[in-house]
Residue, then its C-alpha position, 0 to 999 in steps of 0.5 A: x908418277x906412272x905414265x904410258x908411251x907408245x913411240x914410233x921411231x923412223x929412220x935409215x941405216x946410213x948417212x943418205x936418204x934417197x926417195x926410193x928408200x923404206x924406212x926401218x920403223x922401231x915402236x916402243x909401247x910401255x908404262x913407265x914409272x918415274x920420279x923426280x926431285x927438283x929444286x930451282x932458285x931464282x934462275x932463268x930458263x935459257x941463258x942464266x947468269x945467275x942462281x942455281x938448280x938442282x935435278x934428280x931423276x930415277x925412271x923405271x922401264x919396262x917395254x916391247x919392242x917391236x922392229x921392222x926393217x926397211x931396205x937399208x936394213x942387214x937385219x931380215x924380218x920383223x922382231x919384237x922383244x921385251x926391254x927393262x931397264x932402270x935409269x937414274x940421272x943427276x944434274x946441277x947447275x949454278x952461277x956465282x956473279x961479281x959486278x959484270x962478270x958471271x961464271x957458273x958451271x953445269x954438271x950432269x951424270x948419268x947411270x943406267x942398265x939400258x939395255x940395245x935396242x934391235x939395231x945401232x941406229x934405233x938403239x943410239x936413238x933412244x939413248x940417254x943424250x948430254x944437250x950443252x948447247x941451245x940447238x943441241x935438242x934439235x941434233x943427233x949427236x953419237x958422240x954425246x949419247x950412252x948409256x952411262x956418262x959423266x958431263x960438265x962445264x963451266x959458262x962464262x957470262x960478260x956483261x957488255x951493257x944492260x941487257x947484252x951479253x956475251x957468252x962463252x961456254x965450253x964442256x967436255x962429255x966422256x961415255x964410260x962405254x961408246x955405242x958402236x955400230x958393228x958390221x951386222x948394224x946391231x950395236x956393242x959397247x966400246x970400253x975406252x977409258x981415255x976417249x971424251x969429246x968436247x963441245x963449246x959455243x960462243x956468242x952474243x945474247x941479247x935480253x929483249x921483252x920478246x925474250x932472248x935474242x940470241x947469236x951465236x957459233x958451236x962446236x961439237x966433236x962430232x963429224x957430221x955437226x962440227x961447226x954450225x952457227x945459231x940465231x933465234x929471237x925468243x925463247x927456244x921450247x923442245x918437247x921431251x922425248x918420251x924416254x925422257 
């Protein structure tokens, strides 16, 4: 399958935006040549207690860069550049349920070449990242982005009465190389072999004829998002970045 992006990423260096400030503008034009094999057996979209699935990815890119620095940028000038890189990716995930109670783990990898974008924050951006959690789309999370990682982790469903869950989840994510920030804000790659972090959730679903009804506390290893709660009615739908 070919297709054609053109993304237009917009962001600061740093963790505060103030109105005076100009944003750093990183546009990402190519095609992109990617393949798919998916397999599904009888499993919901969000919330599963049962079934399996089963993806594989291989996706070839070839791109111009082209990045203009804003006022919260070390970096002086306008720079394009050409990018290639190929990524592959493997996710899987099953339940195996007995009477009220239903566990099922999820596995994901990934392996790439991907090589930094013009800074840190633009190349954390477009980096490959592991979502676990239902309001994992919606946060940029540092510490589960890189290039190459292994993930997984094991879901615990019980049943407390028709249709009303209780759910408790927990996963651990470990980058064979971190991205890190350097002085400059260009990035490098930080070979720790112990370092992994962790994420979990715990709460309570509710299966309605409008769709899930969800409540719920996560926990990320992450300073920015550590704790945080979510409660949505229906089902959450997030459009696929064009990386992805």
């Amino acid at each position: 399958m070919g297709i054609y992006i053109n993304n237009l990423d917009r962001y600061i260096d740093g963790d505060v935006f103030v109105s005076t400030d100009t944003l750093d503008q990183l546009r990402i034009a190519a095609p992109v040549q990617a393949s798919c094999y998916r397999q599904t057996h009888s499993i919901e979209n969000q919330y599963p207690s049962q079934g399996k699935r089963y993806q594989f990815m291989f996706d070839w890119f070839s791109v111009t860069e082209t990045f203009i620095p804003g006022n919260t940028s070390k970096i002086d000038g306008e720079e394009s550049q050409h990018r290639g890189w190929v990524r592959g990716k493997v996710s899987m995930e099953q339940y195996f349920k007995r009477g009220f109670y239903s566990s099922g783990y999820l596995v994901e990898g990934v392996m790439s070449n991907q090589p930094f974008f013009a800074n840190y924050q633009g190349t954390i951006i477009n980096a490959s990242s592991f979502n676990p959690l239902q309001d994992s789309p919606t946060l940029l999370l540092p510490n589960f982005r890189a290039f190459n990682y292994v993930a997984g982790g094991w879901r615990n469903v019980f049943q407390i009465r028709k249709n009303l869950d209780f759910r408790l989840e927990g996963y651990v994510f470990k980058p064979f190389e971190r991205i890190v920030a350097q002085p400059d804000q260009r990035a490098t790659l930080s070979q720790d072999l112990v370092k992994f972090y962790l994420a979990g959730t715990a709460g309570l679903v509710l299966h309605s004829s409008v769709g899930p009804i969800s409540l719920s506390t996560n926990y990320y290893n992450d300073k920015q998002h550590q704790f945080g709660a979510l409660l949505h009615v229906g089902f959450l739908l997030f459009q696929k970045t064009s990386l992805n």
